[in-house]
C-alpha positions as CSV (number, residue, x, y, z in Angstrom):
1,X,20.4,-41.1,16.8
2,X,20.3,-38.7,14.6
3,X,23.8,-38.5,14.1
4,X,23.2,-42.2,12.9
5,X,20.9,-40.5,10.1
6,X,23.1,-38.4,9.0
7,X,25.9,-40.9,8.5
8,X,23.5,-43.2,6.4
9,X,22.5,-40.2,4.1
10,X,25.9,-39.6,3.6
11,X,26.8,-42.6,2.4
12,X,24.1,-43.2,0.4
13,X,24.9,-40.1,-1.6
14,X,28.7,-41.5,-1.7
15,X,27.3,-45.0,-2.9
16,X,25.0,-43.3,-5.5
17,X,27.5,-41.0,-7.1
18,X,29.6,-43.6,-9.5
19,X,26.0,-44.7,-10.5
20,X,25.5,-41.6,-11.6
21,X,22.8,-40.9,-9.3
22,X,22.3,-38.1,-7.5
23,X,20.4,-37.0,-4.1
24,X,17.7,-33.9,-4.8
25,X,18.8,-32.6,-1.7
26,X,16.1,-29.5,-1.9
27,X,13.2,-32.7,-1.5
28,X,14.9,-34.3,0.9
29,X,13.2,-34.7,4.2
30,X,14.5,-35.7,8.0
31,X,11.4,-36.7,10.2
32,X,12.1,-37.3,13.7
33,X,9.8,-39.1,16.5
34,X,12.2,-39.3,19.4
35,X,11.4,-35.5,20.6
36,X,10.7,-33.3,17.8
37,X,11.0,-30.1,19.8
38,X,14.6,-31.0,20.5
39,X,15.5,-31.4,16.8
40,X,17.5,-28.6,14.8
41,X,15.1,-27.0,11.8
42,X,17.6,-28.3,9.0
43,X,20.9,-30.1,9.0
44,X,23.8,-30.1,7.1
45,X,24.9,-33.4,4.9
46,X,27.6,-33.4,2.4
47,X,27.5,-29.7,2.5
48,X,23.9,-29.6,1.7
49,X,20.7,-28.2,4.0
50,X,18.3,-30.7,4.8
51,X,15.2,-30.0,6.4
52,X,14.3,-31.2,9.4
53,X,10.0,-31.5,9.5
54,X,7.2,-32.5,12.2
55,X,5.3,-34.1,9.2
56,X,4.9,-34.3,5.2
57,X,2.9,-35.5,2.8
58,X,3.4,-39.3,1.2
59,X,1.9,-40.3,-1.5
60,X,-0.9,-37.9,-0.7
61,X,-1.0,-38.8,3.1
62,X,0.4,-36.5,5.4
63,X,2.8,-38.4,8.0
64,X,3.1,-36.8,11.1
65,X,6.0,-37.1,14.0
66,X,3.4,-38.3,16.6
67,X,2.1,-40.9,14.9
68,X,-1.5,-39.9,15.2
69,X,-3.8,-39.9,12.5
70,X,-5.5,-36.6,13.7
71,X,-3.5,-34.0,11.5
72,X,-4.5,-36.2,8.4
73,X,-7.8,-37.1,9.1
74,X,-8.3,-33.3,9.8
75,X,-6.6,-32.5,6.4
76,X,-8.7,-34.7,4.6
77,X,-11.9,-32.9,5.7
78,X,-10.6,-29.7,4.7
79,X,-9.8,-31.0,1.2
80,X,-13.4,-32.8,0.8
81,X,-14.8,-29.4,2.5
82,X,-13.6,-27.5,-0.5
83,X,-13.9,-29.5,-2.9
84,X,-17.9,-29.5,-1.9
85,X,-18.2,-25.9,-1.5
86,X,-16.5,-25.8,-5.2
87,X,-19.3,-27.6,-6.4
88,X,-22.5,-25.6,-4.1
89,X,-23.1,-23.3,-6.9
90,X,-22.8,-25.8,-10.0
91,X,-24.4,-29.0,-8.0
92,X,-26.1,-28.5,-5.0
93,X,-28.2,-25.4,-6.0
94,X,-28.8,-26.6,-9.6
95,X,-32.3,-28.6,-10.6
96,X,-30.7,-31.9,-10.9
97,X,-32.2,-34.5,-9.3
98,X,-31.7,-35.2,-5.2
99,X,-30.6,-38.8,-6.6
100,X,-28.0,-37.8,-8.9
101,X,-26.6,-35.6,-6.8
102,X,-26.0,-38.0,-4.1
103,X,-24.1,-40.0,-6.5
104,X,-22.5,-37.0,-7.2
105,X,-20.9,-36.7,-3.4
106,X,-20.4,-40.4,-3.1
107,X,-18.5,-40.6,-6.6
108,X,-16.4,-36.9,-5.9
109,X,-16.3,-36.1,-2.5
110,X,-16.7,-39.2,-0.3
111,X,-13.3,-40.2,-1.9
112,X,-11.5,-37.3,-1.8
113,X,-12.3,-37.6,2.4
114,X,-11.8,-41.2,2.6
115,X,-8.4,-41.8,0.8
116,X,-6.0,-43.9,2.9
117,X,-8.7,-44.1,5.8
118,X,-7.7,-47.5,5.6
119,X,-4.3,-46.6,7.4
120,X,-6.1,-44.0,10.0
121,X,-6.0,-45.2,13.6
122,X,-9.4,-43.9,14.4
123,X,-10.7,-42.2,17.8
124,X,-13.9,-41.9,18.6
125,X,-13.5,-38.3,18.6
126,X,-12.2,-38.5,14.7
127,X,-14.5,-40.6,14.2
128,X,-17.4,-38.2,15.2
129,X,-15.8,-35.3,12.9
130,X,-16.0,-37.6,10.1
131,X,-19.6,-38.2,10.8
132,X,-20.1,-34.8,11.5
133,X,-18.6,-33.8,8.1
134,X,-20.9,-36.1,5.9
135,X,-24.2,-35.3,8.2
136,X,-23.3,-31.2,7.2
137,X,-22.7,-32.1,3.9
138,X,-26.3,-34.2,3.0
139,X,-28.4,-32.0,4.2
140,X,-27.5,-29.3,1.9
141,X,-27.5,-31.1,-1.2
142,X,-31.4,-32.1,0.0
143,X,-31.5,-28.5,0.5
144,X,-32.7,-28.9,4.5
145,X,-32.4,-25.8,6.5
146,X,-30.3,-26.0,9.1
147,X,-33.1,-24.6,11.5
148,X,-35.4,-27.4,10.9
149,X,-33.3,-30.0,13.0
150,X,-33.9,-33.1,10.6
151,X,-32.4,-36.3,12.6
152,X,-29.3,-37.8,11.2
153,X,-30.8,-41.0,10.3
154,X,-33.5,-39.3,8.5
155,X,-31.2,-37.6,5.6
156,X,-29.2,-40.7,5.7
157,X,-30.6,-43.1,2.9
C-alpha cells in the first residue's frame, strides 16, 4: 500500500514540474492507518525525505492515525486551558462585573475549545472532560472556592 503512495507522489511531482510547480517536500506529510507501528519514520521520494507521522494538524485540527477524536478533543482543552489561565490575572481577578466576564469566556475561550467540535465523534468519556473543563472554568470567574462544593447546575446560568 504504501508503496502505492509513494508511486502517486512521485508522479505528481513529475506531472507538476513542466508547470512549474514544485513539491515542498520539508511540509510534506505521509499518514498511515493500516498499522502505524509497522510504518518506517520517513521515506524517500524522488530523492527527497518525507516524513512518515501518527497525526498532524489541518486546518487547525489535529488528525490522528486512529481515527479517534480523543488526541484533538484533548488538545483543544489544553489550548482553551491556557488561553484562560492567560487571562486569570487581567479578567477573572479584576472588578469587572460577573456578567461581563461570562461573555468574556463565552466570546474567547468557549471557541477556542469548541472549534471543529462539529467533526469530533464524541464519547461519553470526552464528553464528561469537556463538561468537566467548563464546570472548572465558571466557578473561578464567580470566584467560588473550590472547598465550598457549589453543584454544577448552580454556577451554570
Amino acid at each position: 500500500m504504501l508503496e502505492v503512495l509513494l508511486l502517486a507522489l512521485d508522479i505528481l511531482n513529475d506531472e507538476a514540474r513542466p508547470l512549474a510547480l514544485e513539491v515542498n517536500w520539508q511540509k510534506t506529510k505521509i499518514q498511515s492507518t493500516i498499522n502505524p507501528a509497522t510504518t518506517l519514520s520517513s521515506v524517500y521520494i524522488s530523492g527527497n525525505p518525507v516524513e512518515v507521522v501518527e497525526s498532524f494538524i489541518y486546518l487547525g485540527s489535529e488528525i490522528h492515525s486512529s481515527g479517534s477524536s480523543e488526541p484533538e478533543v484533548l488538545r483543544r482543552i489544553g489550548l482553551a486551558k491556557s488561553c484562560f489561565n492567560l487571562m486569570n490575572r487581567g479578567i477573572w481577578c479584576s472588578s469587572i462585573s460577573v456578567l461581563t466576564k461570562v461573555q468574556l469566556y463565552r466570546t474567547y475561550i468557549q471557541p477556542v475549545l469548541l472549534y471543529g467540535s462539529e467533526t469530533w465523534a464524541l464519547t461519553r468519556v470526552l464528553l464528561d472532560k469537556v463538561d468537566a473543563f467548563d464546570n472548572i472554568c465558571l466557578p473561578r470567574i464567580l470566584r467560588i472556592p473550590y472547598v465550598d462544593h457549589v453543584a454544577n447546575a448552580m454556577v451554570r446560568f
